[in-house]
N, C-alpha and C positions, 0 to 999 in steps of 0.2 A: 504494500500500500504506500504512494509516495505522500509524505505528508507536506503542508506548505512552507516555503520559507518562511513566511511569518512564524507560519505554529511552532517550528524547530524552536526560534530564537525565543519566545514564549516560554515553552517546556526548560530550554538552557535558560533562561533567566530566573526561571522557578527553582532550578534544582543548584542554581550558584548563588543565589542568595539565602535559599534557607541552610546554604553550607554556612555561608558567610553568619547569616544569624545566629545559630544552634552554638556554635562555636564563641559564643560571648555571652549570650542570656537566655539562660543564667549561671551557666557554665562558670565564665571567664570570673567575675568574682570569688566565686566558691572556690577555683581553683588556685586563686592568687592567694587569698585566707589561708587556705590548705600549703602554701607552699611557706608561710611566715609572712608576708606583706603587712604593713600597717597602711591604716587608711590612706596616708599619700602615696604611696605604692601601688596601691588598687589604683586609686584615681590617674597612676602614668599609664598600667598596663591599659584599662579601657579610653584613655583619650589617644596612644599614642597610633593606634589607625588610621583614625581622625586627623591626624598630623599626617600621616603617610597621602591620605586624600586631597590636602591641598596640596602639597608638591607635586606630585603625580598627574593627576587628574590633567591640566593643560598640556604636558608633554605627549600622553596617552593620545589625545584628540587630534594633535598636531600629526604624532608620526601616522596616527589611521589615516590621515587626510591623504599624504606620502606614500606611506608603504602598503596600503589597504585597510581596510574594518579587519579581513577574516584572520590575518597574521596577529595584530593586537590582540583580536578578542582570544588567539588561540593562546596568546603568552598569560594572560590574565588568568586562564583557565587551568595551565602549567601552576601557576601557583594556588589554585583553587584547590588542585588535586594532591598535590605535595605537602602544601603548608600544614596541612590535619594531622599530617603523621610525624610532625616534629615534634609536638605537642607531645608524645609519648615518648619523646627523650628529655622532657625538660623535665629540671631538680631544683633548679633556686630561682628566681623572681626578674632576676638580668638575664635569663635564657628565656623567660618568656615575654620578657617586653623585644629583646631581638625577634622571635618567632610572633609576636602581634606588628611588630614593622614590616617584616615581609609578609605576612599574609594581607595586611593592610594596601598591599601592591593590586589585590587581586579584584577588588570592588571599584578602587582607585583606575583603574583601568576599565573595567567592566561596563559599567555603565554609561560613559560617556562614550565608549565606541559603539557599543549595543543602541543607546540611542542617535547616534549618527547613521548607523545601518538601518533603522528603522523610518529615518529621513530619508535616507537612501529609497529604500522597496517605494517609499508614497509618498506622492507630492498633492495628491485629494486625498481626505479623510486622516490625515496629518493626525493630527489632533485627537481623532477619534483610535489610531494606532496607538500614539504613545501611549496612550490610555490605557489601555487592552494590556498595553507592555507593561507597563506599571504596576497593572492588576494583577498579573502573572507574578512579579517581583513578592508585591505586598501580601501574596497571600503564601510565599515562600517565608515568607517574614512573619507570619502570622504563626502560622504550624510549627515554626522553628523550637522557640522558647517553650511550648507546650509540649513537643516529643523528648527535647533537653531534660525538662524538667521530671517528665515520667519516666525517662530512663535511670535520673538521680535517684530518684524514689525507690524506684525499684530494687536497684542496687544496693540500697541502704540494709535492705535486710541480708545481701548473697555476701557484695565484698566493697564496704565501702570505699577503700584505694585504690580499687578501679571502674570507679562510676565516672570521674572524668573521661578517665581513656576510652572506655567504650562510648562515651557521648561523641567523643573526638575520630573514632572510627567509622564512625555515623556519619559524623561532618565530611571524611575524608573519600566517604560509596559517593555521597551526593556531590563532590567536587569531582569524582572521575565520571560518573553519570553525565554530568554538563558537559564534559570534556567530549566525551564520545558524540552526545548529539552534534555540539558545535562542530563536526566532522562534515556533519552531511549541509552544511550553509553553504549556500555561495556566497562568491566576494562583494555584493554588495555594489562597489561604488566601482562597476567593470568600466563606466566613460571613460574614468580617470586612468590615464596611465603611471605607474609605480616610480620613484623617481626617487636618487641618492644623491639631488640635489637642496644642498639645505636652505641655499637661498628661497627655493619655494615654499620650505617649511616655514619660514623666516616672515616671509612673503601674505602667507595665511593665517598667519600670529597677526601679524600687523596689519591687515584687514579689520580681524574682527576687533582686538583691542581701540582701531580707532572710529569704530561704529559706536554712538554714545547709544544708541536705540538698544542696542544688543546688551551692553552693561549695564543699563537702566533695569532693564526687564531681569538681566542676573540679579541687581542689589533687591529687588523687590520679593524675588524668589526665596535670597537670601535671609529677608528681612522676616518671612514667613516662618524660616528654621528658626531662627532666631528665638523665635515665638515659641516655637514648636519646642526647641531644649529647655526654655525653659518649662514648658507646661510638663512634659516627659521628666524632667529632674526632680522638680519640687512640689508638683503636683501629691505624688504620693506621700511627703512628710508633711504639706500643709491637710492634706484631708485626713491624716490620722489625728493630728491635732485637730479635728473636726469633730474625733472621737468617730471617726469611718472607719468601717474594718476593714482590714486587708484586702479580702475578700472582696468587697467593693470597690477598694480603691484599681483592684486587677480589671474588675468589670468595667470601669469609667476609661481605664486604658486601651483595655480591650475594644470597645465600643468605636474609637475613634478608628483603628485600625480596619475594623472591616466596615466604617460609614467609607475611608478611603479607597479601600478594592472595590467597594460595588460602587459606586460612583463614578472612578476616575474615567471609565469609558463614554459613559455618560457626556460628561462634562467636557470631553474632549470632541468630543459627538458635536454638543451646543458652541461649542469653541470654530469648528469646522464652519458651521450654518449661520453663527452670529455674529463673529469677529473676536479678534483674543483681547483688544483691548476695552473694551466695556466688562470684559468677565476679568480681566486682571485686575480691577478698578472695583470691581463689585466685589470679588474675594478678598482682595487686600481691607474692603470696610468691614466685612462682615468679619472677618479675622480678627479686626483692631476690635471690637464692639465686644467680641468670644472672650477674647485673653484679657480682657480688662475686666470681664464680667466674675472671673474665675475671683476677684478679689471682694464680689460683692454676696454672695451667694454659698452659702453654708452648708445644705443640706444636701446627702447623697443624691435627690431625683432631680434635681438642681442642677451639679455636680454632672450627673451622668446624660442628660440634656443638653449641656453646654458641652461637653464631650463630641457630640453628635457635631452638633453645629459646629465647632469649630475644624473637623475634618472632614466637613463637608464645605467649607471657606477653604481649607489648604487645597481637596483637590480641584474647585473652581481656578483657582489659582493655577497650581503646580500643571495641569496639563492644559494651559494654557500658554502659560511662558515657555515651556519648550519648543510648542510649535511655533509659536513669537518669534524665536530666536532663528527658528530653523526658516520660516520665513524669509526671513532678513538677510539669511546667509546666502554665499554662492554655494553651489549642492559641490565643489571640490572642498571647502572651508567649513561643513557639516559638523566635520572629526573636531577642527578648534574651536567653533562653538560651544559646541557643546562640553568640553574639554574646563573653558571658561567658565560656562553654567556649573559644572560640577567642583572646580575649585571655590569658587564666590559660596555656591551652598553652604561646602564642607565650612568655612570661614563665618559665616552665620551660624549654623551648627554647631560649631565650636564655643564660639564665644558667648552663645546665649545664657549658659549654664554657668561660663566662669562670672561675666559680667551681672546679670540678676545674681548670682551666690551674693557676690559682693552689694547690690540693692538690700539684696534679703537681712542680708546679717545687719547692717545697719539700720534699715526703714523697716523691715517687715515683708512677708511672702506677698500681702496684698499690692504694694509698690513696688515688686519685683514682678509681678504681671500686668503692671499699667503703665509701666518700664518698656517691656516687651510693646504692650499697644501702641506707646509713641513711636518707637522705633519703623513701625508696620507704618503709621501715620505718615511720618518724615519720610520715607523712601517711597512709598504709595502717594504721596501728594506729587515727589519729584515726577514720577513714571505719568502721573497723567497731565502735568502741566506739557511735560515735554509730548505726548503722544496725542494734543486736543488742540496743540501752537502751532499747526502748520507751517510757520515760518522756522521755529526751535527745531523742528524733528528735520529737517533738511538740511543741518549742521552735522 
């Protein structure tokens, strides 16, 4: 049965991202605890991927633009499939912050070529792809943490010093899984011919960095993560100080997660039919409106309502801006686009958590989420000033 290139890259997105998830949560703490880590210790091993993603992430795009999609996505996947079984030689805390910088290569790369290739297959219904594609991803992301977690469990009664490693064995089937499918893709962006000349690399770097449209719509993207770590970091210490339980607090998490996979096609659907900039403009309010509300509202159904809403704002948004960008670009400069989008992310993403920690500790978790809203505001006001000025967006 020949299946389509789309669905391939779907299937390989599913089964290299719940590698990538399973392998950190809720693994990756437990595992650094278990190794002797103090809390700042955990806190290098789970950001230092995170760091691996902004540097990365624009080189990734660039050389896909150059050397191809299917070469990149097949190195990302080299490390998808390897990285899991280092894990099962690590002994102390600095063998596993090495082993989370290089597995951090493989997301780093992954997804900004993956969505260039998906640029690539379709220039109608854009929009309505990445979405699909995303879907795929998040629901790899979803299943992740939940099979992690029941394999710990499990184990806890056979042989507790090896519930890591068999979660990390797990991780390592579903990186060679991707690896194989990624076999049968074609290259994607065949116009283009391959080229070992870097001034063209050079070339498509400096295109898209001097497109303000294209960066606008990254920092807006970014400013959504922004949001987003923080709601994901501190959401669950302020709602147990809520006197929420756990339990709840995992449902309100949970909750946004699959409002995002069923959605995101959706959205990218309306994105296609209606234009990206009214829905980038629309999510980025409804976003600031979400994460500011988190500070006013108390109780679980509340709680897990604004949940909803707010990752139904990120995917109005999120599969928006990608086609936005992809839009905007020449289809050879795809790869650095989106390269860009993926490093500006990770750098909102990053910072969300360090920057509200330090709100929180001084004002309060409630001004560390009205913190996040400004942020959304100030970069959501920029994006549409410049995208409604006919004369600004022509600069």
């Amino acid at each position: 049965m020949r299946i389509s290139p789309f669905l391939l890259l779907c299937s390989t997105g599913f089964f290299a991202i719940f590698s990538s998830t399973i392998s950190k949560s809720p693994v990756l703490p437990l595992f650094a605890n278990h190794l002797g880590a103090d809390p700042s210790e955990v806190g290098l091993v789970a950001s230092i991927s995170a760091f691996t993603g902004i540097v990365a992430s624009i080189p990734a795009g660039l050389l896909s633009d150059t050397f191809g999609r299917k070469r990149l996505l097949f190195l990302s996947l080299i490390i998808f499939s390897t990285a899991p079984f280092l894990y099962l030689y690590v002994n102390s805390i600095w063998q596993l912050v090495i082993v989370r910088f290089y597995h951090g290569f493989a997301t780093a790369i992954f997804i900004p070529v993956a969505m260039a290739l998906v640029a690539d297959y379709f220039e109608a219904h854009r929009g309505e792809k990445m979405g699909w594609f995303s879907t795929s991803t998040l629901v790899g992301r979803f299943l992740a943490p939940i099979f992690g977690s029941s394999i710990i469990g499990y184990m806890l009664f056979i042989n507790p010093e090896m519930s890591y490693r068999v979660v990390y064995l797990v991780c390592g089937i579903a990186g060679i899984i991707a690896l194989l499918l990624s076999l049968r893709l074609p290259k994607g962006n065949t116009k283009i011919k391959s080229t070992h000349d870097y001034r063209v690399v050079f070339s498509s770097f400096k295109f898209v960095l001097s497109n303000k449209s294209i960066l606008i719509a990254a920092v807006v993207e970014a400013s959504i993560l922004f949001a987003y770590g923080t709601f994901e970091t501190f959401l669950p210490i302020y709602a147990l100080r809520l006197d929420i339980s756990a339990y709840e607090v995992g449902t309100i998490l949970s909750a946004q997660i699959i409002t995002l996979a069923i959605t995101k096609p959706l959205m990218g659907k309306a994105s296609d039919r209606y234009g990206r900039t009214p829905q980038i403009i629309l999510g980025a309010l409804i976003s600031a409106i979400c994460i500011s509300a988190f500070s006013i509202f108390k109780s679980f159904i509340a709680l897990f309502g604004l949940s909803i809403l707010f990752g139904l704002s990120i995917s109005i948004v999120t599969s928006a801006t990608s086609a936005y960008i992809a839009d905007l670009s020449k289809k050879e400069t795809y790869g650095s686009a989106m390269g860009v989008l993926g490093s500006i992310m990770d750098i909102g993403h990053t910072t969300g958590p360090l920057v509200s920690g330090m709100v929180a500790l001084y004002c309060g978790f409630g001004m560390a989420f009205i913190g996040a809203a400004v942020v959304i505001i100030l970069c959501g006001s920029i994006f549409t000033i410049r995208a409604l000025n006919p004369s600004i967006k022509k600069r």
